[in-house]
N, C-alpha and C positions, 0 to 999 in steps of 0.2 A: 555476587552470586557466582560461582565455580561451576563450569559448565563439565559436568562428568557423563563422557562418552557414553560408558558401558551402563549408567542407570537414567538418566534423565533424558537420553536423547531416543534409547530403546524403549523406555515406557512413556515417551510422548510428553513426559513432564515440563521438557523444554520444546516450546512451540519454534520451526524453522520459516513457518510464512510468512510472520510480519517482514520478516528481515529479505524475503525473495519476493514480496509484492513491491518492497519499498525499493531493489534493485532492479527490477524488472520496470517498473513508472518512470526510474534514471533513465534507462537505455528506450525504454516507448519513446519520451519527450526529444530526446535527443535524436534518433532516428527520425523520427516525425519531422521536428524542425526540419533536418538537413534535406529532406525529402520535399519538405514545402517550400523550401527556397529554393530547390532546383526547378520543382516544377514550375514555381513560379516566374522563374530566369529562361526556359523554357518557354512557355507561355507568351512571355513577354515578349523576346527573338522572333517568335512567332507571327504578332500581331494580334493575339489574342485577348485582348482583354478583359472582356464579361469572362473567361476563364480563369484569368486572372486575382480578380475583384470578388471570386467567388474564393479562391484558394484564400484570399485576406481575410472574408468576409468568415471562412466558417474555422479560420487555426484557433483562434485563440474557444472557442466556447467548445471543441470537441476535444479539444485537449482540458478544460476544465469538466466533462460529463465522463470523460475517464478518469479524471482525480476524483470525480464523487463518487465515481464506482468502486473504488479502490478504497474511498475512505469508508464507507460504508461496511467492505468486509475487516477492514482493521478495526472500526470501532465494536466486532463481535470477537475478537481477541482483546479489546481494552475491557469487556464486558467478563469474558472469561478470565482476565488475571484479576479483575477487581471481585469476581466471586472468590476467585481462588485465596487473595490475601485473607478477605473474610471469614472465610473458612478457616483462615489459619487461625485469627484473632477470636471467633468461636470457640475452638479448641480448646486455647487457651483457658480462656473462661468457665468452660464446661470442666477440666482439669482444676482450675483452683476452687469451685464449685466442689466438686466429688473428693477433695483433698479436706473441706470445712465437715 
């Protein structure tokens, strides 16, 4: 599919979200990590570590409740292009219909 500036991207035809949720979850996870291993190198230097055991304890399942946040509104663009193809194949149908 040909991505045409001046008709599909000005009449919303061609959706930019998927593709800026899916770069934006890149850069969360990434910041995140780097951010959990400091604080937790912190922490640790510290002598903290019920601080620590918590940083363990909660990376991994809020980094997964923000992927199913995320998958959730992608799967209402998967919902939207799969009406949309059908709509096409309708079409279709309704045309060689009105052609008999």
């Amino acid at each position: 599919m040909k991505f045409k500036i001046n008709q599909d991207f000005f009449s919303f035809k061609t959706l930019i979200t998927p593709k800026v949720i899916q770069f934006v979850y890149i850069v969360f996870v990434l910041i995140y990590t780097i951010l959990a291993i400091i604080a937790l190198i912190i922490t640790l230097l510290n002598s903290e570590f019920i601080t620590a055991l918590l940083i363990i304890i909660f990376f991994i399942p809020f980094q997964i409740v923000i992927r199913l946040g995320l998958e959730q509104i992608m799967v209402i663009f998967e919902i939207y292009n799969t009406l949309k193809e059908s709509n096409k194949h309708l079409e279709v149908i309704k045309e060689a219909i009105t052609k008999k």
